[in-house]
Backbone as CSV, one residue per row, in Angstrom:
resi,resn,N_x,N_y,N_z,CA_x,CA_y,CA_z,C_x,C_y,C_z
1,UNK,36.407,152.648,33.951,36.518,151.371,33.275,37.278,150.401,34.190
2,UNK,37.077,149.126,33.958,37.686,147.865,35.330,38.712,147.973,34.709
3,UNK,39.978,147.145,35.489,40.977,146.758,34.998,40.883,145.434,34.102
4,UNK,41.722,145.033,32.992,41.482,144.510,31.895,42.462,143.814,31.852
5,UNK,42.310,142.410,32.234,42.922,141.316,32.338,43.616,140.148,30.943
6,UNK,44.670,140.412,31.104,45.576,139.603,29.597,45.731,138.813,30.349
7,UNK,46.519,137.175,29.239,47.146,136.481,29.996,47.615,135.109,28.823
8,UNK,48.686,134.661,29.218,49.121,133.559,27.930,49.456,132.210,28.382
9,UNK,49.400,131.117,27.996,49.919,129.595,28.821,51.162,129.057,27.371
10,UNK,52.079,129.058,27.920,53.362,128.612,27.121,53.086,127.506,27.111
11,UNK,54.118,127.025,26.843,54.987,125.226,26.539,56.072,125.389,26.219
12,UNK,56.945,124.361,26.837,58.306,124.371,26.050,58.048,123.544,25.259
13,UNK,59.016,123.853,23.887,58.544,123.037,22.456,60.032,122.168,22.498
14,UNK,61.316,123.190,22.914,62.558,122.570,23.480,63.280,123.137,24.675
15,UNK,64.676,123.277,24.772,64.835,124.405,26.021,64.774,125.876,25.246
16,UNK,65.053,125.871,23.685,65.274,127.188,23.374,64.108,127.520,22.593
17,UNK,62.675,126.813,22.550,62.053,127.193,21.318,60.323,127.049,22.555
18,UNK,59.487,127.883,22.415,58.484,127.932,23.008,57.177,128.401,22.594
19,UNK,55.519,127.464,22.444,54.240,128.108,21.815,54.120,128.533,22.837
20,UNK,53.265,129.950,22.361,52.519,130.707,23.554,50.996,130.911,23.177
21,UNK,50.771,130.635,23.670,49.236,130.928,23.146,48.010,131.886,24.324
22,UNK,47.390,132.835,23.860,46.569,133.765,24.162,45.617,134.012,23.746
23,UNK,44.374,134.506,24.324,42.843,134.202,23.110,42.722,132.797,22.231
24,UNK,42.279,133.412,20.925,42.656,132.507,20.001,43.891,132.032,19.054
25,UNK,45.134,132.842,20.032,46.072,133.078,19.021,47.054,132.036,19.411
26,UNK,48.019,131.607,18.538,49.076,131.409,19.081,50.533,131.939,18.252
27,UNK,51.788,131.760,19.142,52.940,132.318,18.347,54.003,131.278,19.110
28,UNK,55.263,131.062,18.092,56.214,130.644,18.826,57.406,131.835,18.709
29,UNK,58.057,131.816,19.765,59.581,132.056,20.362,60.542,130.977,20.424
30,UNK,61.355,131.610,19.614,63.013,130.897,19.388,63.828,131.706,19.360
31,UNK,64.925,131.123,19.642,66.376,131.475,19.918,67.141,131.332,18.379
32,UNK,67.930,132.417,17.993,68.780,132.050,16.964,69.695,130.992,16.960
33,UNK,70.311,129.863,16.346,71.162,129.142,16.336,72.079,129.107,17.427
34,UNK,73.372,130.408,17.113,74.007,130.525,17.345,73.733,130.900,19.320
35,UNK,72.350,130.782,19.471,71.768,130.774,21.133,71.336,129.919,21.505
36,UNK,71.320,128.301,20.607,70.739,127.354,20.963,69.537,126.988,20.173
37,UNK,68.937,127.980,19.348,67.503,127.377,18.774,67.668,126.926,17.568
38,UNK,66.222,127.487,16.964,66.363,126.521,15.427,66.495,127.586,14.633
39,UNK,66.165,128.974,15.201,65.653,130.120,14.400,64.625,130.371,13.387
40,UNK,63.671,129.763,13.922,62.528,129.727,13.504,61.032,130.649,13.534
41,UNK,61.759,131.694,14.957,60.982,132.857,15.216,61.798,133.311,16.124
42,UNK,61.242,134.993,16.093,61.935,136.151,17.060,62.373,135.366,18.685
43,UNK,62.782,136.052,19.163,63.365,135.626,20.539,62.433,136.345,21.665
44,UNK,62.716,136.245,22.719,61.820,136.527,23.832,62.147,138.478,23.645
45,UNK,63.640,138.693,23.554,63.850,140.325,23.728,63.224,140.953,22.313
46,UNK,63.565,140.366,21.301,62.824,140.751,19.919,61.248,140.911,19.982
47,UNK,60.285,140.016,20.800,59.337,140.121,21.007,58.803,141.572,21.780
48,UNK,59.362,141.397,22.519,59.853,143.175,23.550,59.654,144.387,22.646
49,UNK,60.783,144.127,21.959,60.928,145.005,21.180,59.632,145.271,20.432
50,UNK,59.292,144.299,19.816,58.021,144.523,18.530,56.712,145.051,19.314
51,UNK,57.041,144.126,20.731,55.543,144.875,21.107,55.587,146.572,21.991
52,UNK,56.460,146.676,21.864,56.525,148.044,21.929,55.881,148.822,20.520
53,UNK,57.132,148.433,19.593,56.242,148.799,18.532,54.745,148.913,18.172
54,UNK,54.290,148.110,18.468,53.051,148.058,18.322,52.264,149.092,18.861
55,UNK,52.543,148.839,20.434,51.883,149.599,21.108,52.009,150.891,20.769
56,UNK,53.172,151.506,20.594,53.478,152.944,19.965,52.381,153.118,18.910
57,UNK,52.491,151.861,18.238,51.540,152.843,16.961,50.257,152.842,16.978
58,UNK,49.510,151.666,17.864,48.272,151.854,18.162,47.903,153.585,19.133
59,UNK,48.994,153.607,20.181,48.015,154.905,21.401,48.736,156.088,20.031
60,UNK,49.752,155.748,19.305,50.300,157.413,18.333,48.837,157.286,17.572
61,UNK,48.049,156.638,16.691,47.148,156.768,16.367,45.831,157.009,16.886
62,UNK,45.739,157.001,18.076,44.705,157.370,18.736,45.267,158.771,19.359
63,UNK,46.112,158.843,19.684,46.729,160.291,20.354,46.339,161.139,19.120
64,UNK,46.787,160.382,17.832,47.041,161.337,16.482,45.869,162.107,16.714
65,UNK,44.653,161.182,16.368,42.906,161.327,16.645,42.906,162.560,17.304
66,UNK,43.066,161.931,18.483,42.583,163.034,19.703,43.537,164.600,19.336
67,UNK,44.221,164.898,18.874,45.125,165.890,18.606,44.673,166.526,17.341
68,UNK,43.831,166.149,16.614,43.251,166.434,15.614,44.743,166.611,14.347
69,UNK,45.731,165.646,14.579,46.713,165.461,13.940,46.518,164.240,12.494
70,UNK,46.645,164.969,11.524,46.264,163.552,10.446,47.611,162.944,9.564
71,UNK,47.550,161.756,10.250,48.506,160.767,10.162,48.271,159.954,9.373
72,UNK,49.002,159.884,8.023,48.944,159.510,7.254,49.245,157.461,6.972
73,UNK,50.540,157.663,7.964,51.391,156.435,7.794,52.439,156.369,9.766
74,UNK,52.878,155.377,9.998,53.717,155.863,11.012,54.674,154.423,10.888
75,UNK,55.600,154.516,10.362,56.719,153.508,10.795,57.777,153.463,12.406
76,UNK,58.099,152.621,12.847,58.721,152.741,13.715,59.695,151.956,13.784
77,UNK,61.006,152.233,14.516,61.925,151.509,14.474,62.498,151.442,15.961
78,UNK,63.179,150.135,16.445,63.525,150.531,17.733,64.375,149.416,17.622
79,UNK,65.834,149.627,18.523,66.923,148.579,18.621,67.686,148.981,19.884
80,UNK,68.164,148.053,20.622,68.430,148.087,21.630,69.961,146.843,21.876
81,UNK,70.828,147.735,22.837,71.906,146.306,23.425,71.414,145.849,24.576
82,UNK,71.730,144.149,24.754,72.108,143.374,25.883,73.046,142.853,25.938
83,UNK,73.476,142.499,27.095,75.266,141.724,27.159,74.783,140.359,27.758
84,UNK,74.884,139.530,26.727,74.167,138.361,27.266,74.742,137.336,28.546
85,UNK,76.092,138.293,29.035,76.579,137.505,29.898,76.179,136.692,31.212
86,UNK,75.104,137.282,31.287,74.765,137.411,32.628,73.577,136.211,32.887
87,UNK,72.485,136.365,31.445,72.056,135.188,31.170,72.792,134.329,31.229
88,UNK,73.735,133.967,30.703,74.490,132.767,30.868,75.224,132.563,31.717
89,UNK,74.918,132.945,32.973,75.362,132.310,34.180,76.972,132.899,33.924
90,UNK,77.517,133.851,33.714,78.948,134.661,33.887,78.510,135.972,34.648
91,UNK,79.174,136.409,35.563,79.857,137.349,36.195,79.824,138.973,35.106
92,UNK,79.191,139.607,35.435,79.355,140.781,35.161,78.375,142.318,35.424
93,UNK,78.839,143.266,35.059,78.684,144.158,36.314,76.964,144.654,35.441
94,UNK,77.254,144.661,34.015,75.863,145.092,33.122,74.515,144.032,33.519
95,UNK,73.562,144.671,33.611,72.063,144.487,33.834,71.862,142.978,32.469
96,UNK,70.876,142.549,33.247,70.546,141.004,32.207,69.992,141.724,31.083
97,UNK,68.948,142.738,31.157,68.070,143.156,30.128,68.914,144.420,29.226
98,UNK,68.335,144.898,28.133,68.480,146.331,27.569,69.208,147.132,28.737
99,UNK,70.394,147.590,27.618,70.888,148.890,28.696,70.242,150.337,28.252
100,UNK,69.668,149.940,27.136,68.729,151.224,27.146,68.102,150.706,25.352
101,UNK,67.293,151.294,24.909,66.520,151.284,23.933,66.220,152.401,23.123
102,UNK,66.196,152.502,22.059,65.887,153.867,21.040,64.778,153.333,20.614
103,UNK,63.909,154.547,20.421,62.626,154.690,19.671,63.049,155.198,18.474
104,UNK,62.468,155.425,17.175,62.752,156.173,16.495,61.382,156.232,15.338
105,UNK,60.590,157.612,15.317,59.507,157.111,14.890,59.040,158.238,13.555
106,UNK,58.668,157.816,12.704,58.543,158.663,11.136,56.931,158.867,10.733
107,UNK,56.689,159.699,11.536,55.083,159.693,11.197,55.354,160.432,9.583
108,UNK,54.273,159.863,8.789,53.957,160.653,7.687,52.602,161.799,7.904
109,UNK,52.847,163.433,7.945,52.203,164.164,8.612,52.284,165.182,8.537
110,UNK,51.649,166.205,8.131,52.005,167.888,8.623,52.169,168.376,9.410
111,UNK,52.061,167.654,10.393,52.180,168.473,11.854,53.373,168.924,11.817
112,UNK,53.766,170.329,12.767,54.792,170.943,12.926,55.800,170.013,13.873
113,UNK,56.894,170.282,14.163,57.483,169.640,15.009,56.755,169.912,16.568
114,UNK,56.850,171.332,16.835,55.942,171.633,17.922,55.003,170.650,18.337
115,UNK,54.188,169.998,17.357,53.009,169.538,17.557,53.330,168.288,17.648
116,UNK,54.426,167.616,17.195,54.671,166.006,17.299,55.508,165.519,18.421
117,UNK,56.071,166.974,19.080,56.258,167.257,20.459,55.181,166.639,21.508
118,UNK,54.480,167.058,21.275,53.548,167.063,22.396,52.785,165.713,22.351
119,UNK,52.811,165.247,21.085,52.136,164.224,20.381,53.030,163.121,20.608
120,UNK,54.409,162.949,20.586,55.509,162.196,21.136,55.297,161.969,22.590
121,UNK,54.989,163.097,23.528,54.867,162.770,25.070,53.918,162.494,25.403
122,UNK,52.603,162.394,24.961,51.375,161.985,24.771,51.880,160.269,24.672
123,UNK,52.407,160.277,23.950,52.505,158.441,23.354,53.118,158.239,24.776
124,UNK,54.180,158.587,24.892,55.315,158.239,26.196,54.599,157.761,27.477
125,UNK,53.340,158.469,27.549,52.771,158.764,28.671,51.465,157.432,29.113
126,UNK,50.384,157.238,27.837,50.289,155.915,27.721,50.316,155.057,27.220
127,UNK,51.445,154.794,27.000,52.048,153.438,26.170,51.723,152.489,27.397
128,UNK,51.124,151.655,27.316,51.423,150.804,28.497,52.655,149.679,28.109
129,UNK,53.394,149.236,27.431,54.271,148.540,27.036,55.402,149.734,27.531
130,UNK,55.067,150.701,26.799,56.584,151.658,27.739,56.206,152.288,28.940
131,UNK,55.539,152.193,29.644,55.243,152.196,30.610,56.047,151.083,31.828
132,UNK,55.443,149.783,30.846,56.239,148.276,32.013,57.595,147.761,32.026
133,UNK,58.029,149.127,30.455,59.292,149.291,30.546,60.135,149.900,30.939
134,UNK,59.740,151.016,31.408,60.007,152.276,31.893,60.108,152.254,33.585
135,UNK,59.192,151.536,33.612,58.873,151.826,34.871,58.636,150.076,36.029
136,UNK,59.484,150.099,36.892,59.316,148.679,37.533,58.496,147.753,37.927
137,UNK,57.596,146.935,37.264,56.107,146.375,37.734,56.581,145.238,38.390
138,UNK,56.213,144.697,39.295,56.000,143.516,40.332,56.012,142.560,39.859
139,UNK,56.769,141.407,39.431,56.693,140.720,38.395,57.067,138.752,39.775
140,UNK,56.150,138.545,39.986,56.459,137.270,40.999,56.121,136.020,40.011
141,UNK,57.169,135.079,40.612,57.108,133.725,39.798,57.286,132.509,40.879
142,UNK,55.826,132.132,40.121,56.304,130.914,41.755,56.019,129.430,40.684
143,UNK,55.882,128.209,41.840,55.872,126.948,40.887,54.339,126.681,41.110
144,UNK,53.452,126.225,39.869,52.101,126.014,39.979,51.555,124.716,40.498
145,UNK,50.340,124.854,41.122,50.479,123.461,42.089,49.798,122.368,41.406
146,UNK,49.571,122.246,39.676,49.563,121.304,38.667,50.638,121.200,38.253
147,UNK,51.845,121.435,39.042,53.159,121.110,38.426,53.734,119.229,38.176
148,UNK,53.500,119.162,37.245,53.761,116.881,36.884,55.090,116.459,37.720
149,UNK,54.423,115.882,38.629,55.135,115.291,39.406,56.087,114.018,38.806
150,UNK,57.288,114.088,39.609,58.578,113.684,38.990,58.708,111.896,39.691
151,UNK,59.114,111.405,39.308,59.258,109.771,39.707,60.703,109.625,39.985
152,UNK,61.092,108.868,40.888,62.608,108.145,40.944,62.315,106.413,40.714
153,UNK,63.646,106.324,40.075,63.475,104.636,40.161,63.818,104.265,41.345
């Protein structure tokens, strides 16, 4: 199968609040108050978060499939720290992003533990969201050359 190309075009709506739009979709990102926004939607790391979620439960349900595991229901939960210092332009020794992240996941299911073992590292393996988390992808940012040119008086 080719490789399978995503892709989204933002806007800033302010400095803390942003549409993104993809396909036919769109969503905004905001900052809580107390970070500058209006709090009007999840934040850029909350987004992270959820789409992990997601992804977990889409490949756990197809893993389920393939495992001949019948999965009734699957909730997931996941929470994570950042020390926002670093974003904000202060000095300190902790990483900008997550210092680490918990999964925590409640399939409704008979499977033995044995089996949700294997069915757990199965997910681990292609998650592609924990995958780009897990693991360091190439991530380059440059300035686009439709960038609106600026005027002086």
């Amino acid at each position: 199968m080719p490789d399978l190309k995503f892709s989204v075009s933002a806007q800033a709506l302010s400095p803390a609040k942003t549409e993104v739009k993809t396909r036919k979709f769109s969503f905004i990102i905001d900052e809580p108050k107390e970070l500058g926004g209006t709090n009007e939607a999840a934040n850029p790391v909350e987004y992270l978060l959820g789409s992990l979620a997601g992804c977990i439960n889409v490949v756990g349900h197809l893993v389920a499939k393939e495992q001949n595991i019948t999965l009734s229901n699957l909730k997931v939960e996941i929470s994570g720290n950042l020390n926002p210092e670093k974003l904000f332009g202060k000095a300190t020794e902790d990483r900008t992003g997550y210092k680490e992240i918990s999964v925590k996941l409640y399939p409704e299911t008979d499977a033995s533990p044995e089996v949700l073992s294997k069915w757990i590292e199965e997910i681990e393996k292609r998650c592609p969201i924990n995958d780009n988390i897990t693991n360091s992808t190439p991530v380059k940012v440059s300035v686009g050359a439709d960038t609106a040119s600026t005027t002086t008086a």
